[in-house]
matplotlib code that plots the C-alpha trace (Angstrom):
import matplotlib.pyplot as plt

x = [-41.8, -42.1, -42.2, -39.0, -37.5, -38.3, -36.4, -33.1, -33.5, -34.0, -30.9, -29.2, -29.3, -29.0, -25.6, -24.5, -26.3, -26.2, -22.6, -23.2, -26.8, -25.3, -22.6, -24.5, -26.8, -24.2, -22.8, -26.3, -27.5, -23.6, -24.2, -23.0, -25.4, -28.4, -27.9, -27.4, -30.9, -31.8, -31.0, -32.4, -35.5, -35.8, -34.3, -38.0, -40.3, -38.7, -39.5, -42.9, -43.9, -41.5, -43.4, -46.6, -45.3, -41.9, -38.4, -38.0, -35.7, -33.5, -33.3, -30.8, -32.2, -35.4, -34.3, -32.0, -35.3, -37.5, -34.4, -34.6, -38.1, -37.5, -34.9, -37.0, -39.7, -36.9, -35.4, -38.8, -40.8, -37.5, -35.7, -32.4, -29.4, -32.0, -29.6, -28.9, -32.7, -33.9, -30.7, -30.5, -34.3, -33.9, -30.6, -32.7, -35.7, -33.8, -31.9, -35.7, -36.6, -34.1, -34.0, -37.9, -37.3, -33.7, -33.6, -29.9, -29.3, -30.4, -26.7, -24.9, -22.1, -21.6, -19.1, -16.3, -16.3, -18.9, -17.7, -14.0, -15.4, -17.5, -14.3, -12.0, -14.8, -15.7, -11.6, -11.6, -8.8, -11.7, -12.6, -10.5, -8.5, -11.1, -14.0, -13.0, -12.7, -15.7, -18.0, -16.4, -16.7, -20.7, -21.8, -19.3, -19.6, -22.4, -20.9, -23.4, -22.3, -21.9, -19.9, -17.6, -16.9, -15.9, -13.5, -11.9, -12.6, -13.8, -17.9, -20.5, -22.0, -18.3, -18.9, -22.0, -21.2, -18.2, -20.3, -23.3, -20.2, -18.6, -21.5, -22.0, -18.8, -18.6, -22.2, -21.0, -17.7, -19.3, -16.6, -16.8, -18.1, -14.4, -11.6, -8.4, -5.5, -2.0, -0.4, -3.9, -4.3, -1.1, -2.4, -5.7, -4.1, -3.3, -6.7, -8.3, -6.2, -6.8, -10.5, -10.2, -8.3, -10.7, -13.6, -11.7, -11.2, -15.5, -15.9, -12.8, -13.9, -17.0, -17.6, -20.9, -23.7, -24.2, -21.6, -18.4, -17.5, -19.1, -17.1, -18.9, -17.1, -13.4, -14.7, -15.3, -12.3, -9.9, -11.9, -11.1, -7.7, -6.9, -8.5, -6.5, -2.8, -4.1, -4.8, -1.7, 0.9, 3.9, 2.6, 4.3, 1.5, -1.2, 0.6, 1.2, -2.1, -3.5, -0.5, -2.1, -5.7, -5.2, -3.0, -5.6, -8.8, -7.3, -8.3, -11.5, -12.9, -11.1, -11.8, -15.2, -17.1, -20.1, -22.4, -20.5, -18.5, -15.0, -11.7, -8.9, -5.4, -4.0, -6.8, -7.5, -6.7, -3.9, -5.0, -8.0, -6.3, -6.8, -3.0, -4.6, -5.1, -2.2, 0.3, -1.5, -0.8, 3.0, 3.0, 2.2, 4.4, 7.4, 6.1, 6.7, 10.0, 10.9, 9.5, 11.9, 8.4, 8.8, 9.2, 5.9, 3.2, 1.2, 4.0, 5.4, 1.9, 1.6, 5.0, 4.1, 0.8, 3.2, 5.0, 1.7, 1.0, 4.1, 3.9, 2.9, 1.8, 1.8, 5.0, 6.6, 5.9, 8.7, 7.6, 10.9, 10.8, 7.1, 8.1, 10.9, 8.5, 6.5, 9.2, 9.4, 5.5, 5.8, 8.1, 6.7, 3.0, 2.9, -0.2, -1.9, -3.1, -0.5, 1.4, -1.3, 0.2, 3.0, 2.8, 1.1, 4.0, 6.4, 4.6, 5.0, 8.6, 9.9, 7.3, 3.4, 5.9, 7.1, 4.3, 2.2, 4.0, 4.4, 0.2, 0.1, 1.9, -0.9, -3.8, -3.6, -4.5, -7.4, -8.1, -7.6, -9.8, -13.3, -10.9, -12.0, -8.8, -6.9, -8.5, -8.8, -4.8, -4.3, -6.4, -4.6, -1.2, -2.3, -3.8, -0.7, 0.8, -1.5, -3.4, -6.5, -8.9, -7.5, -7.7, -11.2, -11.8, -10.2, -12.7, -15.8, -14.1, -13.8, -17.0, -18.8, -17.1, -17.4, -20.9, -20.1, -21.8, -20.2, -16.8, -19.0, -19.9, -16.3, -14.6, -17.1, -16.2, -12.8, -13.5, -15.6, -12.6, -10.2, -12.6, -12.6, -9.0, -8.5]
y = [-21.8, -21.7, -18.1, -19.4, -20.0, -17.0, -15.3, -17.1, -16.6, -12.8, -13.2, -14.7, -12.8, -9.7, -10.7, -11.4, -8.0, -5.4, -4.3, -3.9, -2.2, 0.2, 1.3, 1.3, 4.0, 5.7, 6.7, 7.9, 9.6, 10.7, 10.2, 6.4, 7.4, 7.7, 5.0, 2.6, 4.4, 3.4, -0.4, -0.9, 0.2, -2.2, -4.9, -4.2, -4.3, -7.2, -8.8, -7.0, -8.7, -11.5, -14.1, -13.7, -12.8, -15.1, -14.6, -12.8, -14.0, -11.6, -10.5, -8.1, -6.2, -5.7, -4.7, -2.2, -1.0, -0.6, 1.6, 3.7, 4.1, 5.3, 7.4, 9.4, 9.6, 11.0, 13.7, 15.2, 14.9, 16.3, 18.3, 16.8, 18.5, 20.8, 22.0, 18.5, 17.4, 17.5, 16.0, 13.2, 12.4, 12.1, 9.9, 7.3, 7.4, 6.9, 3.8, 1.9, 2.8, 1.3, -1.5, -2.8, -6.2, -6.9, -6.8, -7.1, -4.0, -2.5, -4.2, -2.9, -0.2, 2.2, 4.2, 2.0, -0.4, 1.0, -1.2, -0.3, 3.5, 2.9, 1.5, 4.7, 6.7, 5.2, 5.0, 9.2, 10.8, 12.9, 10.1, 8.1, 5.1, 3.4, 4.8, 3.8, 0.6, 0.0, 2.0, 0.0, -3.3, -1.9, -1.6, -3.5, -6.5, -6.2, -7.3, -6.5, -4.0, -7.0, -8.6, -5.5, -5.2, -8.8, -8.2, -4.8, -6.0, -3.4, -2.7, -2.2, 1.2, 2.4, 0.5, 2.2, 5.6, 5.4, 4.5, 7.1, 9.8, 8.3, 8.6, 11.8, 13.5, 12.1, 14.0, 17.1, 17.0, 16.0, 13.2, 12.4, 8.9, 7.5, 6.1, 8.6, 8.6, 9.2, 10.8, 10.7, 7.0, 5.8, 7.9, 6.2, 2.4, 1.3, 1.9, -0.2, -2.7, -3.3, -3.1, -5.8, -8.3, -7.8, -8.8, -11.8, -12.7, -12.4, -14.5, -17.0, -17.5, -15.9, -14.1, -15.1, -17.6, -21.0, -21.3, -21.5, -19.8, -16.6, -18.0, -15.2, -12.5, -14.0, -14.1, -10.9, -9.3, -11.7, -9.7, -6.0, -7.2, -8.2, -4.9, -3.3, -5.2, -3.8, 0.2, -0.2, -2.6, -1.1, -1.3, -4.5, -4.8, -4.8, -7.7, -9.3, -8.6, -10.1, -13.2, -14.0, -14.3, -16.3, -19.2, -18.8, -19.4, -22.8, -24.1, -23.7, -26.9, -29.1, -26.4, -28.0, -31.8, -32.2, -30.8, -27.7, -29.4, -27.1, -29.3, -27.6, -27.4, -30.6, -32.8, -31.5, -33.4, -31.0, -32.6, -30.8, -27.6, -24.9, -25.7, -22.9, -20.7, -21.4, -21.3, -17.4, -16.7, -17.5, -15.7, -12.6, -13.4, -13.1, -10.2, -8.7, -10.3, -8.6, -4.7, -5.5, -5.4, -8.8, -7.5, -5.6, -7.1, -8.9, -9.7, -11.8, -13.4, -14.2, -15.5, -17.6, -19.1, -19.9, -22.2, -24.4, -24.3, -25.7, -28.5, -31.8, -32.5, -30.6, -32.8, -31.4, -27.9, -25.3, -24.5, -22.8, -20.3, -19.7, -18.5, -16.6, -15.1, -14.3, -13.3, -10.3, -10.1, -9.3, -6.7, -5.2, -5.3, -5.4, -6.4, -9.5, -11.6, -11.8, -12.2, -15.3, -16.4, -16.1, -18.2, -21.4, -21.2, -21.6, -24.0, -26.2, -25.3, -25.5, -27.7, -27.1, -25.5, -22.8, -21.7, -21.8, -19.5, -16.9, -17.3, -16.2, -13.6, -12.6, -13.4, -10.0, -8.0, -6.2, -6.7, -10.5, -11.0, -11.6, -12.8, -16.5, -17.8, -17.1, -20.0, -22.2, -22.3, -22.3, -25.5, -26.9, -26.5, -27.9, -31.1, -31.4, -31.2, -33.7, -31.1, -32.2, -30.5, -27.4, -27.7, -28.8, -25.6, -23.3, -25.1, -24.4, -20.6, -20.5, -22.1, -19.4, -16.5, -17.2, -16.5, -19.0, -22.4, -24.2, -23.0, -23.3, -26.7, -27.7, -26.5, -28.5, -31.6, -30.7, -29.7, -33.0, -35.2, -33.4, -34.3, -37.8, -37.8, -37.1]
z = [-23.8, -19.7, -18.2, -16.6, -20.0, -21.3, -18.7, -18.8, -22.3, -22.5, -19.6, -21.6, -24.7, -22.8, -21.4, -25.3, -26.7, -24.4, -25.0, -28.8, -28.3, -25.9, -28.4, -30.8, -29.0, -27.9, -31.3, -32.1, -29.0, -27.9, -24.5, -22.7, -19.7, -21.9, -24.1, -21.1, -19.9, -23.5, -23.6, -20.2, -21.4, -24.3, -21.9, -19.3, -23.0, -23.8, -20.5, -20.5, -24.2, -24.7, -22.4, -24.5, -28.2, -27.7, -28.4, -31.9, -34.4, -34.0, -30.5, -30.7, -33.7, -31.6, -28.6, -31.0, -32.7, -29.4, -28.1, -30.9, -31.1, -27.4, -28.3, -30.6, -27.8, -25.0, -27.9, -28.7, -25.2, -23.2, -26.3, -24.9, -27.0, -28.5, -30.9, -32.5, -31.3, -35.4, -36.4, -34.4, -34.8, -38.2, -38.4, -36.2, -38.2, -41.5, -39.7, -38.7, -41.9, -44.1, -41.4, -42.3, -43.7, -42.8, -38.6, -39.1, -40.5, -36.9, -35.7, -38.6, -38.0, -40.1, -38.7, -37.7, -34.3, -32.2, -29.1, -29.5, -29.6, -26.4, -24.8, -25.3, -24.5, -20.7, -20.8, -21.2, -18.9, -17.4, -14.9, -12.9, -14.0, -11.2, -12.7, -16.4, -15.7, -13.8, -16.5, -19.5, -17.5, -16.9, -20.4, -22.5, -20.3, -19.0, -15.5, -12.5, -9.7, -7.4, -10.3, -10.7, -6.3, -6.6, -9.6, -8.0, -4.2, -3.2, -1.9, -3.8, -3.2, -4.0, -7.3, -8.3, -7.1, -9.6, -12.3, -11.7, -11.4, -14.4, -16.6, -15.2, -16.1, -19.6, -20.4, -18.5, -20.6, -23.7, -24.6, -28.3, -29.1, -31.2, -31.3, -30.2, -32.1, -31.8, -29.0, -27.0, -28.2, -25.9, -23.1, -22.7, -23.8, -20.8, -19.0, -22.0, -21.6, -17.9, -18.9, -21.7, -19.7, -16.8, -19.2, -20.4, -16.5, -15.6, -19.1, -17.6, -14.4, -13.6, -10.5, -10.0, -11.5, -12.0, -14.7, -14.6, -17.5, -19.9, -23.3, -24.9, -22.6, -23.5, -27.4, -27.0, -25.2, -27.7, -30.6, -28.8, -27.9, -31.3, -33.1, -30.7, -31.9, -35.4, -34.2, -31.8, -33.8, -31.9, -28.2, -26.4, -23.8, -26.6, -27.6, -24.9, -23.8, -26.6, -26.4, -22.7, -23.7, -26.7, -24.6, -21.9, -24.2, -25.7, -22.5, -22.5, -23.9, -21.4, -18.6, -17.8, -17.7, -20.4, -17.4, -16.6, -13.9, -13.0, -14.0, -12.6, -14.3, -13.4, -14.0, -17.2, -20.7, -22.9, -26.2, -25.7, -25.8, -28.7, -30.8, -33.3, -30.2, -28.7, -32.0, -32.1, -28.2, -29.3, -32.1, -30.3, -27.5, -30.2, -31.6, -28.0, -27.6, -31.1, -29.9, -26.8, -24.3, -22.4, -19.1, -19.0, -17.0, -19.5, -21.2, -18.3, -17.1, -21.4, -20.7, -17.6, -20.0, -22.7, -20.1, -19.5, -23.2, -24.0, -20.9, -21.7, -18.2, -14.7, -13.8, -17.0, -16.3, -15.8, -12.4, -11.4, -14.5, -13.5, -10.1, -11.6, -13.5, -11.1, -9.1, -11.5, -11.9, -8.1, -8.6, -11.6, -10.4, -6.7, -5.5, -3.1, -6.1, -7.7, -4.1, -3.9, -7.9, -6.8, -3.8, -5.9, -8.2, -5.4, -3.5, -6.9, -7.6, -3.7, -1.7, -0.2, 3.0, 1.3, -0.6, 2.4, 4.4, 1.4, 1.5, 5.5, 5.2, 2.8, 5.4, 7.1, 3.6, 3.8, 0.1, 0.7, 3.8, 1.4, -1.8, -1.5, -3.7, -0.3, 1.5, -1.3, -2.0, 1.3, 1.7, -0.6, 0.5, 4.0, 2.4, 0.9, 4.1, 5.6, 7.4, 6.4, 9.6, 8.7, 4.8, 5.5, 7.7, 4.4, 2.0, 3.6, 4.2, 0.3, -0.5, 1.6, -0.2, -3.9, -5.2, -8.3, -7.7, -9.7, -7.8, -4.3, -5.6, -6.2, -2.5, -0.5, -2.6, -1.5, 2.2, 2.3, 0.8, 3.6, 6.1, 4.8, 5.1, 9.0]

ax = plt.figure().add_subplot(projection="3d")
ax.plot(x, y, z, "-o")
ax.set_aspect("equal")
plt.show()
């Protein structure tokens, strides 16, 4: 295999395994900064020895061994947690050695969900909601800092400062590595759901890369989500939470061309569609319904899914109980995106006129002035008005903003059929 191989593969596999190798470290070592230290470490052997030995047959189970061969090094050279130096030492050794002969068994959990721990634990009230959300998208994700900025829109260096605080004040505090339960449980639910959801988003649409989806991310945010319904079976939001993701990820298949080219809502073919994923999504949207949560906010965008899901076409589509549910999205959970949402859905209910003036009053927004789904809608609502120079102009705005290119890849074709158009 080409160097270059070899290092989209070790990429790649360190997108899928670094979430459940950081856990996993962090229930040994008790410390998410130090197992994230950890992983990285494996992560630069594997790029140091994988080129000349090749890919093992079990990545994961050896970048979980060389982690915890370099855990034992860090304990006994810098006697961290002297006290629980011996104890620790020993837990990993036992693990490598009842591991020799079945690499799987380095992967195992023991002790309950690791990643679900990890979650609740980057989710501690000791940080901010902010920080939380940024560490928990760091190491369960495995999003970039650039990735994160993009998602919160907000710069970079406030990004990382937030998670080198973050990591900070959970060692300083000594946050347990679990799971909370009751009363504490509610408290922290909400932070992990934003955190979930904004996992499923990068693995949706990702912010950045040559793809234009991480399937693997959604997988894995639908998995949390619905171990989260189970801990939580009385929370609406989990629910409809979980209600939204599982309506969004029966698109999937039809959400891209055989090459990884974008197909956008209205182009794409329904029968395609998840039915099993979307029969679930509805499933837990009555479940909401019945706990009397519908009007919370993932509630009404799993509500606003459902209406797509049960469309046979764009024409068919409820477009005025979309708006009227974002109408209430709006007032619920003010913010520009969903302003923007909002905006598409009544450009589609009410005409490209009125959806595009709802959009300039959004072109003042700080937040919005590097969001690159502002131009593109508004491109589209002026070729729809025949305003092709300037939907051109808005095309190449968006194309120079988003840092996917497949996503860069589809605005020019747009801002070059605009241009065609004039």
């Amino acid at each position: 295999m080409a160097a270059n191989d070899i290092h989209r593969t070790i990429d790649a596999v360190w997108r899928i395994e670094s979430p459940r190798l950081i856990a996993g470290l962090a229930r040994i070592v008790r410390d998410v900064g130090m197992a994230e230290e950890l992983a990285q470490d494996a992560l630069v052997t594997a790029l140091e020895q994988w080129p000349s030995t090749g890919v093992p047959r079990n990545p994961g189970a050896w970048l979980m061994t060389t982690a915890k061969h370099r855990a034992i090094d860090q304990l006994r050279r810098h006697a961290l947690h002297r006290r629980k130096e011996h104890e620790l030492t020993r837990e990993i050794e036992d693990q490598l050695e009842q591991s020799v002969g079945d690499p799987d068994a380095m992967l195992d959990n023991p002790v309950g969900d690791d990643l679900l721990s990890l979650i609740f634990t980057a989710c501690h009230p000791v940080l901010s909601t902010e920080a939380r959300v940024a560490l928990t998208l760091r190491l369960l994700g495995g999003l970039t800092t650039p990735e994160i900025a993009r998602a919160f829109l907000v710069p970079e260096p406030t990004v990382a400062q937030r998670i080198v605080r973050a990591k900070r004040s959970l060692s300083e505090a000594q946050v347990p590595f679990e799971v909370p339960r009751g009363e504490e449980l509610a408290v922290r639910l909400a932070s992990v759901l934003e955190v979930v959801y904004l996992i499923f988003n990068e693995g949706y649409a990702a912010t950045s890369g040559g793809d234009w989806m991480r399937p693997a991310l959604c997988d894995e945010a639908l998995r949390l989500g619905r171990v989260l319904a189970g801990l939580a079976p009385n929370e609406p939001e989990v629910h409809g939470l979980v209600a939204l993701m599982e309506i969004q990820a029966s698109r999937t298949a039809a959400r891209t061309r055989p090459d990884g080219e974008p197909i956008l809502l209205a182009e794409q073919n329904r029968a395609r569609w998840d039915q099993l994923l979307i029969r679930r999504g509805l499933a837990a949207l009555q479940r909401v319904d019945a706990l009397g949560g519908s009007g919370g906010p993932y509630a009404l965008q799993a509500a606003i899914a459902a209406c797509h899901a049960r469309a046979r076409s764009v024409e068919d589509t409820d477009w005025s109980r979309i708006a009227s549910l974002y109408d209430a999205l709006a007032q619920r959970m003010p913010s520009p995106v969903v302003a923007l949402n909002r905006a598409v859905a009544h450009a589609q209910a009410f005409g490209p006129d009125v959806g595009l003036s709802l959009v300039d009053a959004l072109r003042d927004e700080p937040l919005m002035r590097q969001y690159h789904l502002l131009p593109s809608v508004r491109g589209e609502l002026l070729s729809r008005l025949g305003r092709h120079r300037e939907a051109r102009d808005e095309f190449e705005r968006a194309a120079s903003l988003t840092r996917n290119t497949r996503e860069q890849e589809l605005l020019l074709r747009r801002a070059s059929a605009s241009a065609a158009a004039i």
